[in-house]
N, C-alpha and C positions, 0 to 999 in steps of 0.2 A: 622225591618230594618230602618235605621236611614238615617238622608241627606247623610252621608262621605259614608254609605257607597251603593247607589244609584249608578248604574253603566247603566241604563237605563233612560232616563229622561221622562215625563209622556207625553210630546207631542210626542217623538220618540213612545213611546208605543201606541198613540192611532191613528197615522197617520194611522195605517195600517187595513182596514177596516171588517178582521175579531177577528181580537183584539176588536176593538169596536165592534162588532157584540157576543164576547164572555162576554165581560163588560155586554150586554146586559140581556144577558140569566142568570150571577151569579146576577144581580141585584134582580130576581125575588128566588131567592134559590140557596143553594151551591150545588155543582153537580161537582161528579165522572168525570173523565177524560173519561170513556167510553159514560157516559152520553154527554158529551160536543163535541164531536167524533161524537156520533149520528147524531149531526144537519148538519154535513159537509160532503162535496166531498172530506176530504183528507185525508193522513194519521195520526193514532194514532201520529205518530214520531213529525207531524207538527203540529198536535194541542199541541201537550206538550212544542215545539220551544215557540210558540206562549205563553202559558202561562207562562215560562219560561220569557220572555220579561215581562209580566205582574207582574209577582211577582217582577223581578227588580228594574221595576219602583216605586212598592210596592202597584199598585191598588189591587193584591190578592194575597189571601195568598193557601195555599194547608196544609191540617189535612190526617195524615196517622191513614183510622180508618180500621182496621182492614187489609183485603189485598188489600183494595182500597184507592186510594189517592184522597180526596174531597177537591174543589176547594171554595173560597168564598169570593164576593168582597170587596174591603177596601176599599171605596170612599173618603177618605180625602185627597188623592193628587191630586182628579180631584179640588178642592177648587182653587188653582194654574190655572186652565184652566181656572175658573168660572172668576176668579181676572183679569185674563188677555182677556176674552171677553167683560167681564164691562165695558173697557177700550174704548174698541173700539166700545161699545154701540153706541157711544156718536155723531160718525161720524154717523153712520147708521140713529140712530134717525133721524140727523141734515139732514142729504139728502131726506130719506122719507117726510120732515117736507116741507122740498123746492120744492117738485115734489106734494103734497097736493095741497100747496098754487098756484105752477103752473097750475095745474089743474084745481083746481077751480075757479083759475082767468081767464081761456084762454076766448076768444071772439070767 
């Protein structure tokens, strides 16, 4: 799946925190929709919604191996998140750096 035709954007995909939470589990091995089912209180219907979003965005992909459909992550559009955290490292750093030196300065 290519940028044009991305109809999910990867921050919309990972807001939602069992989408991350399923990012999590295909990071470790690709796994069945029943498998991924397993770990949850919800329905088959809504973990497929859910991956459905995922594949969108294009973090995973889904392989029809036999009568099962296996799931498995694509991490190169979290790159895009990494890009855009780095960014704002910079403030973070910069106030930790200022609450150190307050620290350590106080009388």
């Amino acid at each position: 799946m290519n940028e044009a035709t991305k109809k999910v954007d990867v921050f919309q995909a990972i807001a939602d925190p069992t989408r991350r939470d399923v990012l999590q589990l295909l990071a470790s091995k690709q796994r069945s929709i029943a498998e991924i089912s397993s770990h949850y209180d919800m329905s088959r219907t809504a973990i497929v919604k859910h991956l459905n979003v995922l594949t969108e965005a294009g973090l995973v992909t889904g392989q029809k191996l036999g009568r099962e459909k296996v799931y498995y992550l694509k991490p190169e559009p979290l790159t895009e998140v990494k890009q855009w955290l780095d960014y704002y490292e910079q403030f973070w750093n910069n106030k930790l750096s200022k609450l150190k030196f307050l620290v350590e300065n106080e009388e």
